[in-house]
Structure formats: C-alpha cells, structure tokens
N, C-alpha and C positions, 0 to 999 in steps of 0.2 A: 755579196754573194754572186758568182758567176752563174750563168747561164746552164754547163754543166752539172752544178752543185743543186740549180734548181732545179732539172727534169730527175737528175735523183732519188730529189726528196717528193717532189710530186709521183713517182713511180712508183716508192715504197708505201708513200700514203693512201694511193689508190690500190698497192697488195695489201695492204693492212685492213682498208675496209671493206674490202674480199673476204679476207679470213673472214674478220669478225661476222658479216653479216651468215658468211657459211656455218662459224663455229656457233651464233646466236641462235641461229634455225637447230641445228642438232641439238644442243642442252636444252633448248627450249621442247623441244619434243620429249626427249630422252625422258627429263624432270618431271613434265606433264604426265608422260604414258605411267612412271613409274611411281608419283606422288598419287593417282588416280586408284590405284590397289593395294594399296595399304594404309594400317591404320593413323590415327593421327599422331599417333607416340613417335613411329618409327617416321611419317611424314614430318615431326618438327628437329629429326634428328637430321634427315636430309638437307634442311632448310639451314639448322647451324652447318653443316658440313660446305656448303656453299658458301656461306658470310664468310669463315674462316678460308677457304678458299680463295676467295677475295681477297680478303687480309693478306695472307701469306702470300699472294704473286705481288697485290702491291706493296708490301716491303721487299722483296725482291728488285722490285724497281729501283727502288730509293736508295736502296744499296751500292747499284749498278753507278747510279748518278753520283753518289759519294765515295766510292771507292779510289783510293788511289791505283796504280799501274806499277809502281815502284816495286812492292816486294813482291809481285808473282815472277818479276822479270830475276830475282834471286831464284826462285823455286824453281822454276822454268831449266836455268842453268845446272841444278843440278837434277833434271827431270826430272820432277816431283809432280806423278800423277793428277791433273786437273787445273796445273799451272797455264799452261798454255790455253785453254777454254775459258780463265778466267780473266786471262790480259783481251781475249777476245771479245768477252765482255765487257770489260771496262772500257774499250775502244769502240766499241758500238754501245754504249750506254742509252743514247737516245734511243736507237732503235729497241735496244732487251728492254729499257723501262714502257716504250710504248705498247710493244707486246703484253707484259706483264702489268702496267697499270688500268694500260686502257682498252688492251683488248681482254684478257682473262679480268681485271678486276672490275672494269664494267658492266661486261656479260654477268658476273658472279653479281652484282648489286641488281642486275635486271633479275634475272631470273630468282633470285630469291623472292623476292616482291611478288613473281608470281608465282613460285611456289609457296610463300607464307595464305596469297590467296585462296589457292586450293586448300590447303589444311585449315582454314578457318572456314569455308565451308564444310569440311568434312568436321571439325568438332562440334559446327554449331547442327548439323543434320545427326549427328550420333547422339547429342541430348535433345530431338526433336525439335530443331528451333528452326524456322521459314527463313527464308535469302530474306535481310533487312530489318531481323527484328532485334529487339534491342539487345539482346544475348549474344547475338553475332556482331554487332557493331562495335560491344563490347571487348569482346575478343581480338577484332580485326584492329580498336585503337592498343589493347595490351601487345598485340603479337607483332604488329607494325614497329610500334618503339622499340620493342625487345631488339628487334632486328635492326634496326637505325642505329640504338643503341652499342650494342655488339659491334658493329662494322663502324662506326667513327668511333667508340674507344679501340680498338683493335687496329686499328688505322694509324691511328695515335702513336698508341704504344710500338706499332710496328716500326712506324717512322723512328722513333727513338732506337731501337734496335737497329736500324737499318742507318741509320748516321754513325751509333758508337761500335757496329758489330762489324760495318759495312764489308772488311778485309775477309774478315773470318767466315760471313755469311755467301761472297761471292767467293771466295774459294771451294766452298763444302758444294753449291754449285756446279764450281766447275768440274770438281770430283765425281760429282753425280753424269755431270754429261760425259766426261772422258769414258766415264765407265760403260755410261748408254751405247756409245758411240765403238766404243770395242767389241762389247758384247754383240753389238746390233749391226756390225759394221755396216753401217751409217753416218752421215756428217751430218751433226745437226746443226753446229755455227759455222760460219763462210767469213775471210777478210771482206 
C-alpha cells in the first residue's frame, strides 16, 4: 500500500467516525426523547423498527462486497436508470459496506439496547414493579434475547440474501438514489 492509498484511508476513516459519532448523538436523543412518551406497545415497535434497520443496511453492505460490476456496465449502456449509481457502488464497496455495516448497523445494535432499556422500565413501572426487581429482570433477560435474537438471525438471513440477491439488491439501490438524486438534485455518490 502506498503512502497516498494510506492518508486516504485514514481520512475517510476519520470522516466515518465523525459521522457516526454525530449520527449516534442524534438517534440516541431522538429515540430516547421519543421512547420516553409513549406507551410500551408502541415503544417495542420502535425498538423492532431499529433491529430491522440494522438488519436491512447490513445486508446492504454485504451486497455491496459481493456484487459483481459486470452487468450494471450492460444497463448503464443502454441507460437504465440506477445503473450507474450502482457500478458506483460496487466500486466503492468498502466504503458503502462500512457506512452501512458499521456505521448505520452499529448505531442501530447500540441504540436499540438502549431503547429496549427504556421500554423495560416502562413495562416494568406500568405493572408497578421498582428498578431491580425480579419482574423487571425478568423482562429485561426476555426483551434482550428477543432483540439479539431478531438481529443475528436477521443478520443471517440477510447475508444469505445479500450473497444470492447481491445484483438485484444493489441495483434496486441504485434506482433508489438515481431517483433521490433527481428529484433532489443532489449527489449522493462521488468517484
């Protein structure tokens, strides 16, 4: 690795955990202020919403990594909307999986954890139960696995879609940003 390839990757790595620590203070808030007023029903729907969230960017990622370059550069030539944002992809793969793995599916595994903590205080204080007692501990080993559970088989599963799907899943992608990127006229991928 030369010298140029490394200040790079150290540049990008130090934007990356910019974002993340910017984007972990927002959801971290956001999830808090908004787990904090409502009930616990609609609190464990937030809480899947997040796990799946996770899920869904890190196969995204896995995608990125497995995808071949081959047939977008077909679509591309006969300009097939999203073709080009998805060779984009494929060509920065490292960078869109580390986005998508580690910085969206990270945050998504943090914050869930402590959105599931909030909600297991709120079930265990809505059947009058004190912080610690065995009604709550109860819940906090059920609601914790739940959520472990959920995020490595969905993980799982992801990956497997994200190996057999990888072409079809990073094309629909690039469909997606071509269209952001018109509508919004904005650039969301760069060479």
């Amino acid at each position: 690795m030369d010298k140029k390839q490394l200040r790079k990757s150290m540049k990008f790595s130090l934007s990356i955990a910019v974002i993340t620590f910017v984007l972990a203070a927002i959801f971290s808030v956001v999830s808090s202020s908004i787990l904090s007023g409502v009930s616990s029903i609609i609190g464990l729907t937030i809480v899947l919403i997040i796990v799946f969230t996770g899920v869904f960017f890190d196969m995204l990622g896995i995608a990125a990594t497995a995808a071949d370059e081959v047939p977008f550069h077909a679509m591309a030539a006969e300009r097939v909307s999203g073709s080009k944002q998805a060779i984009l992809i494929v060509r920065n793969a490292d960078r869109f999986a580390s986005f998508c793995n580690d910085v969206i599916g990270d945050i998504s595994g943090i914050i869930s954890g402590t959105a599931s903590a909030i909600v297991i205080l709120q079930i265990a204080n809505n059947f009058g139960y004190s912080e610690g007692s065995t009604f709550q501990l109860t819940i906090n080993v059920i609601l914790t696995s739940l959520v472990a559970a959920l995020t490595v088989g969905g993980k799982a599963l992801g990956k497997f879609l994200a190996i057999n799907y990888s072409t079809k899943i990073i094309f629909f992608v690039g469909k997606i940003i071509a269209f952001s990127e018109e509508k919004f006229k904005i650039k969301i991928l760069s060479k």
